[in-house]
Structure formats: structure tokens, C-alpha cells
N, C-alpha and C positions, 0 to 999 in steps of 0.2 A: 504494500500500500504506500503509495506517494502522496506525501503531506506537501501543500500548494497554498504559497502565499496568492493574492490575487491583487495589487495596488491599482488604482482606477476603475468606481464604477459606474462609468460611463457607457453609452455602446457597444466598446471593445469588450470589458470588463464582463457584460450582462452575457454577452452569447461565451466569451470563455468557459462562467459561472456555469450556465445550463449544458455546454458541454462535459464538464464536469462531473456533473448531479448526473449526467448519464448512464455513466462508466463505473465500474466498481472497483477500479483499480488508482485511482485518486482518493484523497482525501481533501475538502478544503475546509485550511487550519480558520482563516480571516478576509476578512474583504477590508481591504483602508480605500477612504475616501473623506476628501477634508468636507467634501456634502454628504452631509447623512439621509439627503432624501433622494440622492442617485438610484435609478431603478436597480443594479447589482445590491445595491444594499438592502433595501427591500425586500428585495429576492430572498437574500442571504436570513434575513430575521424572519421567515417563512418557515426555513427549511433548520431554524435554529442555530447556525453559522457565524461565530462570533464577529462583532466589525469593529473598525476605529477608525480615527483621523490621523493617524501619526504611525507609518511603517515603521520608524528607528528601533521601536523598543520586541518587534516582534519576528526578529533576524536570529531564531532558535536554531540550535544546531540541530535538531530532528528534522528542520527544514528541506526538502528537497526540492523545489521547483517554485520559483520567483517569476510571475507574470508580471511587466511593468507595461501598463499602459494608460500611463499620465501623458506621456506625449512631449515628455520631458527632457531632455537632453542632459540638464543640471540633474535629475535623478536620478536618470540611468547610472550615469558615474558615480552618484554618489550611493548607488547601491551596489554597483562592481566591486566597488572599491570596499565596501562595509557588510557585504556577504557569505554566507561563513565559505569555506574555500571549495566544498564538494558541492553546494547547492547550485542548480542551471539557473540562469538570468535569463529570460526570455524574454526580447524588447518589443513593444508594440508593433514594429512592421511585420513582422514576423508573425505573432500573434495571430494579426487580422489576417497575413498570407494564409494561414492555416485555417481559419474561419470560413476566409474563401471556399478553398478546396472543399471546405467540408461539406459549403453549402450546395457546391457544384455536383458535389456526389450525391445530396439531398434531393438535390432536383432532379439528379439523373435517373437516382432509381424511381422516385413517383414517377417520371413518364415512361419509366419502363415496365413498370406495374397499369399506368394507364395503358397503353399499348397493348400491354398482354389481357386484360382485361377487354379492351376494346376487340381485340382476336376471339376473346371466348365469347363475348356479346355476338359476333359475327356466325363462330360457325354454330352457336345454341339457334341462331334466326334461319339459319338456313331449315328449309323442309327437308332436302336426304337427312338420313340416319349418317350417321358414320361410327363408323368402329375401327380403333386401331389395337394393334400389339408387337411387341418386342419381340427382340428376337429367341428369348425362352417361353413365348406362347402366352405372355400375361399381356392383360387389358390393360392399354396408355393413355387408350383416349377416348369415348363415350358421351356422343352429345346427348340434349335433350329431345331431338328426334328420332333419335335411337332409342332412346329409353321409352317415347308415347310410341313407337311401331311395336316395339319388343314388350314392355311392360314390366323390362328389369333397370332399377334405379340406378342413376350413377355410382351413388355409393357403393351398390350393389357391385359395379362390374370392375370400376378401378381398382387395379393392383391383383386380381384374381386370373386363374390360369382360364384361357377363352372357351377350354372345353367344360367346367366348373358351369361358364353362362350360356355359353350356346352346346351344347355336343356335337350339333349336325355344325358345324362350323367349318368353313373350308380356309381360312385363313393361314392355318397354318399347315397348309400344302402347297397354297402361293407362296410362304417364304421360301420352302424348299425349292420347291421348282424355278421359282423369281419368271413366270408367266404371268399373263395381264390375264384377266378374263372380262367380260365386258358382258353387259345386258342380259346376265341369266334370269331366268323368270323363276322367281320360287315361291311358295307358300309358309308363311312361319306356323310357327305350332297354335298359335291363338287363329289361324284363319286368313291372318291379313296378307293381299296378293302383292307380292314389290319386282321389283326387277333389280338385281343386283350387281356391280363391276367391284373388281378386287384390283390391286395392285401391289407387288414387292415393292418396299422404301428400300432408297439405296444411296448411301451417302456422296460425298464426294468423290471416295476412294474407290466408289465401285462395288461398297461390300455392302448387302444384304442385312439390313440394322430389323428390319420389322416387314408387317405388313399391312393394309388399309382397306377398309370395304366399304363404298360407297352405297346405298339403296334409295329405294323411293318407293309410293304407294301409289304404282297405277291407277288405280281406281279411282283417284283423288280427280281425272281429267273429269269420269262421267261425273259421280259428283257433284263436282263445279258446275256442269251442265244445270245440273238440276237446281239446284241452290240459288246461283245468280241472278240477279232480276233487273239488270240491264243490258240489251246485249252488247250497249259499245263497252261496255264495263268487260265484258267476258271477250271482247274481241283483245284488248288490249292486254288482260290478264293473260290470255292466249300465245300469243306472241311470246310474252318473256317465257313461256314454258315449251313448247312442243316443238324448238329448235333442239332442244336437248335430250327429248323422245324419241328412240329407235322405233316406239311406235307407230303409225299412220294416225293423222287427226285429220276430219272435214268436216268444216260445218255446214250447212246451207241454210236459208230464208225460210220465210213462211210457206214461200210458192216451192222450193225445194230446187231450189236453183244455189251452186257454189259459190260459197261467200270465200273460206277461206281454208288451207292446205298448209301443210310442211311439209320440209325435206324426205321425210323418213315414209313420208308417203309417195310422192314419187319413185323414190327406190323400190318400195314394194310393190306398188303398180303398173309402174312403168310411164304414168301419164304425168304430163305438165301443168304446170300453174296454167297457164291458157286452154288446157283441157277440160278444165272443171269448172274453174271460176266462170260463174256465171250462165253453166249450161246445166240440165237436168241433171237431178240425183243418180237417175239409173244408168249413167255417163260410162260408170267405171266395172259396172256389175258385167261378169263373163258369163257366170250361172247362179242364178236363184235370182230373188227379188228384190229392190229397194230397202232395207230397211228404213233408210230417212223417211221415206214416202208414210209407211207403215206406222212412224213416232208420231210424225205429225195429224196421219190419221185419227191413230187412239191416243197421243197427248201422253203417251205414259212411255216409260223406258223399257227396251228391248235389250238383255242381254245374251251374252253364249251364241251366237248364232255364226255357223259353219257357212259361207260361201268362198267363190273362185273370185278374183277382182282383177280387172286391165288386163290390156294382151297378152301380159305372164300366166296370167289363168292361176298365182296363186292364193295358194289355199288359208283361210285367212280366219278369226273367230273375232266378230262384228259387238259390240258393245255402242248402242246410241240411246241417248237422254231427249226430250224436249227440250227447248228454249223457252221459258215462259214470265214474261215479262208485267207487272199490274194485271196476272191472271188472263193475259194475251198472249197467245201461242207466237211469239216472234220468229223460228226455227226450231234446228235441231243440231246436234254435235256426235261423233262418233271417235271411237279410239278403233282403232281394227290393228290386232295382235298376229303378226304373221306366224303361221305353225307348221309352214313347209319342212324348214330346215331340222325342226324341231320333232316333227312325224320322223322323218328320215333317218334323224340320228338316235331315235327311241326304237326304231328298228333294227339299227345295225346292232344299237344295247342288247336288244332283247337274242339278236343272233349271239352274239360274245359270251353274254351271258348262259345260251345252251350252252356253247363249247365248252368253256371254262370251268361250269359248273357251279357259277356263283362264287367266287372264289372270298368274297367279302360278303361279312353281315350287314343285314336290310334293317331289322328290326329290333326296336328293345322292349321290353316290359310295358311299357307307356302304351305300344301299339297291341296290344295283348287287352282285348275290351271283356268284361265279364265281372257281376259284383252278386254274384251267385255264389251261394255256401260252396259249390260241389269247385267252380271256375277259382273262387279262393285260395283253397288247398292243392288247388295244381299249381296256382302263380306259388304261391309258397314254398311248396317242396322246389319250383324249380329256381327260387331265388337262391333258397337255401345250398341249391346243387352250384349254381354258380359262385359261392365264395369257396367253393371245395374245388379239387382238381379229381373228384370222382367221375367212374366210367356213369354216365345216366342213357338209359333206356324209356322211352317216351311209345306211351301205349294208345292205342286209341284208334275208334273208327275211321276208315277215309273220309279229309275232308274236313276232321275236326279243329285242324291248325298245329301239327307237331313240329312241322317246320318253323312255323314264327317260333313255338317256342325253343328250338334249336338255337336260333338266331338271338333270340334274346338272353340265352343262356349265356351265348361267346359275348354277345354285347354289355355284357352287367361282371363279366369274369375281370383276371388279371391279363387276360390274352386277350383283351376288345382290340387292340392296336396292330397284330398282326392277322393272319390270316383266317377265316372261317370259308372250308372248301365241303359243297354238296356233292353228295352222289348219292344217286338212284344206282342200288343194287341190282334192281330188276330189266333197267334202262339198260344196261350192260351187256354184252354178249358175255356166256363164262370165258369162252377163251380168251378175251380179250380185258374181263375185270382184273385178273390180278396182278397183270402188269400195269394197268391204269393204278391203281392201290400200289404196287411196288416199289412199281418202274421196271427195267429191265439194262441189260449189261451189252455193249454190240456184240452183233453175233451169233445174241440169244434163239434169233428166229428169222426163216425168211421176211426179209423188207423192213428187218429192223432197223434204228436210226442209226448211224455214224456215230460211236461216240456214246450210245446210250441214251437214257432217258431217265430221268427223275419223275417219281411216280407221286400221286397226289399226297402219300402218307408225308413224304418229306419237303413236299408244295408247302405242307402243314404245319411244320415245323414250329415249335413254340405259340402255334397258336388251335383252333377245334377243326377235327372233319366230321362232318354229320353223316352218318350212314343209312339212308333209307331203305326202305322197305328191306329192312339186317335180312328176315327168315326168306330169303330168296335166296341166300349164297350157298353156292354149292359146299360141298364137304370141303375138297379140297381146300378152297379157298377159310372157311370156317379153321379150321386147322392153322393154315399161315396166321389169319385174326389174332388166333389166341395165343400162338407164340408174342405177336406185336405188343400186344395188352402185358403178357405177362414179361416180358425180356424187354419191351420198348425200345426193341430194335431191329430192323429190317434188311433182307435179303434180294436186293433184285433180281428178279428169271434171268437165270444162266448166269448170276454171279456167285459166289462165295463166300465176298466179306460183309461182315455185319456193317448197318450202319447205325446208328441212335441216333432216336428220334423223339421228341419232345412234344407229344401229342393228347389234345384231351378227345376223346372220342366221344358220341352223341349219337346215342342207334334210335332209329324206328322201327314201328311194326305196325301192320295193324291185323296181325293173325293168333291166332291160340296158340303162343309160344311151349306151354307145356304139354300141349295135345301133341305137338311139332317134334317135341321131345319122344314121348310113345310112343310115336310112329318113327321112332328114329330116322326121318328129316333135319333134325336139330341137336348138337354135340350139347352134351347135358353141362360139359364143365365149361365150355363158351358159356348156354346159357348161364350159370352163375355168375362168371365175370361180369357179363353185362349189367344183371340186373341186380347191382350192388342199391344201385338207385333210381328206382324204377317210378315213372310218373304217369298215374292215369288222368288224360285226355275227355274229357266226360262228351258227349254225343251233344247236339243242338237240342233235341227232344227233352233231355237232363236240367237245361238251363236257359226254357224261354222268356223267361223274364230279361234275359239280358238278348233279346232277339233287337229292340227300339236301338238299344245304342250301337250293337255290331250291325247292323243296317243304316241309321247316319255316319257309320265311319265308314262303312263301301261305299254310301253315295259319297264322298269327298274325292274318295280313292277315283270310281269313277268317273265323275264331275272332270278331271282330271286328263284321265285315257280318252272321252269322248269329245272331248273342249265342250260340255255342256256344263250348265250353270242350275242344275237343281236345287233349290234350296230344301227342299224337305220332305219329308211322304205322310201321306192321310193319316189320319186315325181309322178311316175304315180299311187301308191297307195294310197298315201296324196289324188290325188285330186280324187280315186275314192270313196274315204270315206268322202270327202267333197260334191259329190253332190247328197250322200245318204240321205232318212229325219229322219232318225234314232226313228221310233215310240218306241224303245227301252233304246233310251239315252244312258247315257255314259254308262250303267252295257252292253245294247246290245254292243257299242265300245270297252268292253275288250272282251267279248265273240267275237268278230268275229276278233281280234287280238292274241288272246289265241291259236283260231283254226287253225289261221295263221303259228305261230311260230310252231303249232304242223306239219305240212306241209311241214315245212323246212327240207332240210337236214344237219347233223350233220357241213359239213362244212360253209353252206351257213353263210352270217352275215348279210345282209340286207332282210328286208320285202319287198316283192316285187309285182304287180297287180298277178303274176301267182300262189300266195301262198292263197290271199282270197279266202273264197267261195264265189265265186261271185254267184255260182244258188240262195244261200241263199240270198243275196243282192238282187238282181233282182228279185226274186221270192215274198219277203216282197218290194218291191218298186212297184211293181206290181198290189197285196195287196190293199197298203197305197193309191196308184194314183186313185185304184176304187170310184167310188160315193156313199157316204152311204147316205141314208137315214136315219138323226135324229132324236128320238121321237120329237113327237110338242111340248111337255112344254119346251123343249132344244132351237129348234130353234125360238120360244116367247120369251127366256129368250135371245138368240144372238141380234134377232131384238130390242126388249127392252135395251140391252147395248147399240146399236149401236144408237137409238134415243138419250138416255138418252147424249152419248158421244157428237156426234152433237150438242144440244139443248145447251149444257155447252160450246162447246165452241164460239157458236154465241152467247154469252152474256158474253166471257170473262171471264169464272168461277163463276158469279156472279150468286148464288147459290139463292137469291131469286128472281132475274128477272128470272131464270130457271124454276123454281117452278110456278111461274106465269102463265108462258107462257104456260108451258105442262099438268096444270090444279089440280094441287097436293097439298098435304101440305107438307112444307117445312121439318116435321117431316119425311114424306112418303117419299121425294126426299134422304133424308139425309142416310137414313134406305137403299135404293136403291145402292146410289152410294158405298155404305161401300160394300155393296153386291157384285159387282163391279169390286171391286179395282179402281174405279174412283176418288176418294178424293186426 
């Protein structure tokens, strides 16, 4: 601590003084001033600070730092001269030079703090969302159009890892790759439609610091349509926006003649500003009808609608609003979403996607719909199995969703980041599954590759392969399985050396695994391995109370594949899908909602009883209701459950008065009820 004489308290004196009182590594001893109503002094009796008129007597040797700023000349020396010999002299020019600076740095940082504040006023105003991140994956930067698209607070996302707030995030795969992506169209999980562009940040050096996502909420053009109630208001509004829409925007008049266009529409169309402006709506239509003509007819907005537009003929999904003005039809306004490019490259997906076999997870628990007792305890066990590295066996009719929950398993694990690889057992040729599963060594076989081949098990490496329809595979291959399971390490056809391999496995079925055993079809110690963690799948029929919610999340999904814009389905078709038995589950529930929405007409927006096929319904309920006759070893094995279940629970669960009673060994009963599902 530096004890600080202070002589003059004048101007000089008063800003020395409060620099001072700043800092906690000063002390000030005294203020002298021959005026004791100098504002330093006053200051000084505020803060407690002893003062006087007369420096001479207060030149103590604990003194370290003499301010003089009398303005003196006679002082100065005559304090040089009568200071004890280590204390600093500090003369007034000097002083104020340091004042200066100080003040310059004062100023400099408030306009640097105004500046940066006038930056975050700026991009908080902006409509895009924007989202940034570093380059370890945390959130830098999150405005408040991010936060009203998304509905996660800034607090919320600053400094947190981007998977933490978004998961489906692609942010950090632009850092990696340091590729631009530009105008994807996506949906967030709340619904809201944007269109998205990403960008790698990259400093001066070249290097790869973070990454940036720009969006916006399409929808906001129709919208605006409908809201505004002038149209030069909305002409003008116009302008500043749909320069910077890769979407198409037209508007036309009352009469339905071109008022006005953007760039992004001529691209898509192929037509000119003098094309349009000012000639008929139906100008630019190649197939189907006006819509403009159609808004201004019925006054109300048309969305979702599939036509071909301009000499390109493409294919385009039409959105138009009225213009209405003091409750005067002034026009009307369109966004048209081009889905050429987008049909084509969801084709080549869905090709790749055969091939590869899905080679990444689609799904997590979120997209897994069901708040049924029986749909509960299956999301549970299968939560459960995902913080385990257990082998799980997933049981269930066709159709019921084993797969999502395969998907959701790898997605909720410690291996969500690497790979999740599907295969259809059944889809397989034998001779060719278990080199697909292996791989294979050159040489192994006619036309095999150069080099060999890497088979899907070690595709899988560190991360799940799901194996469906398991009770299809032959023995042989059954056999290699359980080596893999039990040794975790693999042998390609026609090679020798092991390889290890770090694999969670994920079987399906949907057959009588232990009948499959008795008929020896099925290796009895496979099936054990598998079905360490075995999870039943429950039928549609099990759980139609949750039939309303798995049917508005198909229509989204659909909504989607058809570029149609359903908003919802009847209550009289809710309940005629509820007192369907659905021998097809939920895959037959998108199929006869699919067929539905195909039924609709272009305006309609709700699903309604006269859009089902209902002959299909009723034709399979029909079907379903008849009386089959089941082979007898079937209905032995019903009867046999149904004993087995009684006998257990007239003794309470108590698994050897059971045994007792029904004449068994307790091995036999035990072996029974797994059989079961009784345990």
C-alpha cells in the first residue's frame, strides 16, 4: 500500500483524488490546500481523509508519493529539496499528463462498449436466427431470433456444447468439412418451417476457428400477406425481403394481373420481369391451375399445392395468401418452394440408403410416440438397455416399430456418434450374408474384390448393427454369430486371422423364437446370448389409445414426403381408426393415412372419414373377425401358458409351491415361464 501526499485541491488535485479512491493499492495520507473549500477537499472530508493548509509539517517518512499540483514553481523546489529522500515528487504536468491518458482510455473503452452494444442491438433486430460455435462445439453466439424460432433462451445456449441444445445440429460437420451449405429447408422440432445456410468461420490465417448458421421462417412471407393492410405498405416491405429468398415470390392485383417478382423466381421459372408484370396470373402455370385466381376467388389462403410453373415445367409446392386491405380484396401474394432438386436428391437418399443399409441412426426416443402402460415399459427397458453395452433382442409383430427402437437405442447409447449399420437377415441371399457380416479375404471366391473386403460387422466398429428378422439365418451363419458375441472377434471367408471388433448388437424377430428352438431351426445357446435383454414390442391393437398421437406424427412425416400441408384428421376418423384391430400395426396406420392424404384434394386440410379406404378397412376387419383354426402345437402351447399363468398366481408367484403343485421340476417350470414371458 502507497501512502500519497496530495498538495492542491484544485482540478488537478480532485481527478488525482478520485483516481485514487479507485484503486486499492494507494492510500491517501492528506489533501493540503491553503482553500479549504477547494472541491479535493471536500471530497477528501466525505471519504474521511485528513486535510490542511500547510504541506511542511506533513513530509513523514512512511510517505511514499508527493502529488504537487499548486502550479508552483517556488514549491516544487521547495518540496525537492525538503522530501524525505525515497519519496516520488510528482509535478503537476505530469500529473494532468497522466489524467489525460487516463481519461482517453475512459473514453475509449465506453465507445467500445457503445459499439459492441450497438452490434448486439443490430444482430438481436435482425429476423434470421443465428447461431454460432467454437471450435470445440460450444454455443458463442445466440441471438434473440434464435431463441423466439427455437424457444431455447440465450442463457440457455451460451457456453453449452451445441449438441446439449440442438442434437439434430449440423454445425459441427460444417466445421469439419469447412463446406458452405446454403438454403436447406428444414423443420424444427416445435413445427416451425425455416430454411437454413451454415458457414465454416475462418480466421485470417486460414484456420477453421468455428462455425455459423444463418435461418429464417419462410412462412413469415405468406403471413405478411395476410396481416398487412396496405398494399403499398406490403409492396415496399417486399422488396427489402424477397431479394434475399431463394424462394419464388408474385404478387398480382385484384384483377390478377403481375404487380411484382424476384430474382429467385425467374431462376425457377424461367420467365422475366416483363413476363409477368402486368399480364395474367395463369402466365407462368405449365400444369394445373391459377392459384392466384382461386385466392382471390375464395378470399382465403391456399397452401401445399403441387404444380409445374414456366417453360422448365418445374415442379414447385405453391403457398398464396389474399391481399386485403379496409376489408377490400386489393390482391394476392404467393411464395412457390421449388422441390425439383429436392424430389431428386431424396431419391438418390432413399437409393444409398438401400445399399448401404442405413448405415447411421434416424431416430431417438423422442420419435418413439406411445403413453400406454404396455408402450411405457418397452421405452423403459429399452432406455435402460441403452446405458448398458448388453446384447438386446427386440420382439414383436410386423410393423410394430423395432426398428425405430433399434435406432433409438444406438441414439441414447455411448456409440450415438459412430456408426449404426441395418441388415435384413432375410433380404440377404445365404450365400452371400456372411461375407456381407464378415467380409471376406481376396481370393476367397470367384469375383471377389482385389484386396478384400470389410464386412458390415467391422463397418461397425465401436459403434450398433441391428440385425433383423435374426430367426432367418441359417445355421451356419448362426454359428459364426455366436462365436462374434462370445470372442468379439471376426474371421473373414477364406481368411484366418482374427480381427476384434467392438460391436453392440440389436436383433429382431418377429417369430416364436422358442418354438424355432424345438424345431431345431434355432441354436439354443445363440438363442441365450441374444436374449440376455429381450424387449416386447406390444401390437397396435395393445395400445389404441395412443393410435390420435402416432397418426398426427405420420401426418407430419407425410405432410413432408407428399409436399402436402394437412393440418389434422377428424374426430370421426380418429375414432374410425380407433376401432380398427390393425393386424398390420403402425406400418398398416401410415399406409392407410398415406392413401388418405393421396385422396384429398389440393385445397382440403383436414383428414376426414370420407378420404379412408374404408372397403380396405372393413374388408381386413372382416378378414381379422373370421375364426381361424390354429395348428394344435399352437393352441397346446396357449393352453399351456394359460395353466402355467393361473397355477402362479394361486401360489402368489411362488415359483416352487408352482412346481409342486403342476408336477414339474422346478428347472422345467423355470425353462417354461422364460418361454413365456411369465417371469
Amino acid at each position: 500500500m502507497q501512502n500519497v501526499l496530495i498538495i492542491g485541491g484544485g482540478i488537478g488535485g480532485t481527478a488525482i483524488l478520485k483516481l485514487l479512491l479507485s484503486s486499492e493499492s494507494f492510500r491517501v495520507q492528506r489533501i493540503v490546500d491553503i482553500n479549504q473549500d477547494a472541491p479535493a477537499i471536500q471530497i477528501a472530508k466525505k471519504h474521511n481523509i485528513p486535510t490542511g493548509t500547510e504541506w511542511q509539517k506533513y513530509l513523514s517518512v512512511d510517505l511514499h508519493i508527493i502529488f504537487d499540483l499548486t502550479g508552483s514553481s517556488v514549491v516544487f523546489e521547495e518540496l525537492l529539496n525538503k522530501r524525505p529522500a525515497h519519496t516520488v515528487l510528482i509535478p503537476g504536468a505530469l500529473a494532468n499528463m497522466l489524467i489525460h491518458l487516463l481519461r482517453e482510455k475512459d473514453q475509449l473503452i465506453q465507445t467500445t462498449r457503445k459499439e459492441s452494444h450497438k452490434q448486439q442491438l443490430i444482430f438481436n433486430s435482425i429476423e434470421e436466427g443465428m447461431i454460432g460455435i467454437d471450435a470445440n462445439g460450444k454455443v458463442n453466439f445466440f441471438n434473440k431470433s434464435a431463441n423466439r424460432m427455437t424457444g431455447i433462451s440465450v442463457l440457455e445456449a451460451i457456453g453449452k456444447p451445441i449438441y446439449d441444445i440442438i442434437p439434430s445440429s449440423e454445425l459441427p460437420r460444417i466445421f469439419e468439412t469447412g463446406r458452405i451449405e446454403l438454403n436447406r429447408e428444414l423443420v424444427l422440432n416445435n413445427g416451425l418451417k425455416i430454411v437454413a445456410s451454415r458457414f465454416p468461420i475462418i480466421d485470417e490465417k486460414g484456420e477453421r476457428i468455428g462455425a455459423f448458421a444463418v435461418f429464417k421462417d419462410i412462412s413469415e412471407l405468406v403471413n405478411l400477406a395476410g396481416e398487412i393492410t396496405n398494399l403499398k405498405e406490403i409492396q415496399t416491405m417486399l422488396q427489402a425481403i424477397i431479394h434475399s429468398s431463394d424462394d419464388a415470390i408474385s404478387v398480382v392485383d385484384e384483377d390478377g394481373k403481375g404487380l411484382l417478382i424476384n430474382p429467385a423466381y425467374t431462376r425457377i421459372t424461367g420467365l422475366e420481369t416483363d413476363d409477368i408484370i402486368g399480364k395474367p396470373a395463369t402466365t407462368d402455370i405449365s400444369e394445373g391451375e391459377s392459384m392466384h385466381l382461386k385466392v382471390l376467388q375464395m378470399r382465403k389462403p391456399i397452401r401445399g399445392v403441387n404444380m409445374r410453373v414456366g417453360p422448365l415445367k418445374r415442379e414447385v409446392i405453391v403457398n398464396v395468401a389474399p391481399i386485403i386491405v379496409n376489408n377490400r380484396l386489393k390482391g394476392s401474394v404467393g411464395v412457390i418452394h421449388d422441390i425439383t432438386e429436392i424430389r431428386t436428391l431424396m431419391k438418390e437418399l432413399d437409393r444409398a440408403r438401400s445399399i448401404i443399409r442405413t448405415l447411421e441412426s434416424k431416430y431417438t426416443f423422442d420419435d418413439i410416440i406411445g403413453d400406454s402402460s404396455e408402450m411405457r415399459i418397452s421405452i423403459e427397458q429399452a432406455k435402460l438397455a441403452a446405458n448398458t453395452p448388453v446384447t438386446v433382442l427386440l420382439r414383436g409383430e410386423s410393423g410394430t416399430g423395432k426398428e425405430l427402437f433399434a435406432h433409438a437405442i444406438h441414439s441414447s447409447s455411448d456409440r450415438k456418434y459412430n456408426k449404426f449399420i441395418r441388415v435384413n437377415c432375410a433380404a440377404i441371399a445365404e450365400h452371400l450374408l456372411e461375407s456381407e457380416l464378415f467380409g471376406y479375404e481376396e481370393g476367397a471366391f470367384t469375383g471377389a474384390k482385389r484386396g478384400g473386403k470389410r464386412g458390415l460387422f467391422e463397418e461397425a466398429h465401436h459403434g450398433s448393427i441391428f440385425l433383423d428378422e435374426i430367426g432367418e439365418l441359417s445355421s451356419n451363419t448362426q454359428a459364426t454369430l455366436l462365436r462374434v458375441l462370445q470372442e468379439n472377434e471376426i474371421v473373414r471367408v477364406g481368411g484366418t486371422k482374427s480381427i476384434t471388433v467392438d460391436v453392440r448388437v440389436i436383433a429382431a424377430t418377429n417369430i416364436n423364437m422358442e418354438k424355432a428352438m424345438l424345431e431345431g431351426k434355432f441354436r439354443e445357446d445363440l438363442y441365450y446370448r441374444l436374449n440376455r435383454m429381450p424387449i416386447q414390442i406390444p401390437p397396435l391393437r395393445n395400445h389404441k389409445q395412443d393410435i390420435t398421437a402416432i397418426a398426427e406424427r405420420l401426418l407430419v412425416k407425410l405432410n413432408q414426403e407428399y409436399g402436402r400441408n394437412v393440418v389434422g384428421i377428424s374426430e370421426v376418423a380418429l375414432q374410425r381408426l380407433r376401432v380398427y384391430s390393425w393386424p398390420g400395426n403402425v406400418r398398416e396406420l401410415e399406409n392407410i393415412i398415406s392413401r388418405g392424404i393421396i385422396f384429398m384434394k389440393p385445397t382440403e386440410s383436414i383428414l376426414d372419414d370420407q378420404h379412408l379406404p374404408l372397403s380396405m378397412l372393413k374388408h381386413q376387419e372382416q378378414e381379422s373377425n373370421q375364426q381361424k383354426i390354429l395348428p394344435l402345437v399352437e393352441q397346446m402351447e396357449r393352453m399351456e401358458q394359460e395353466i402355467l399363468s393361473a397355477a402362479l398366481k394361486s401360489n402368489d408367484g411362488n415359483k416352487s409351491k408352482t412346481a409342486k403343485q403342476l408336477g414339474v421340476s422346478l428347472r422345467t417350470l423355470y425353462y417354461k415361464l422364460e418361454k413365456y414371458d411369465l417371469t
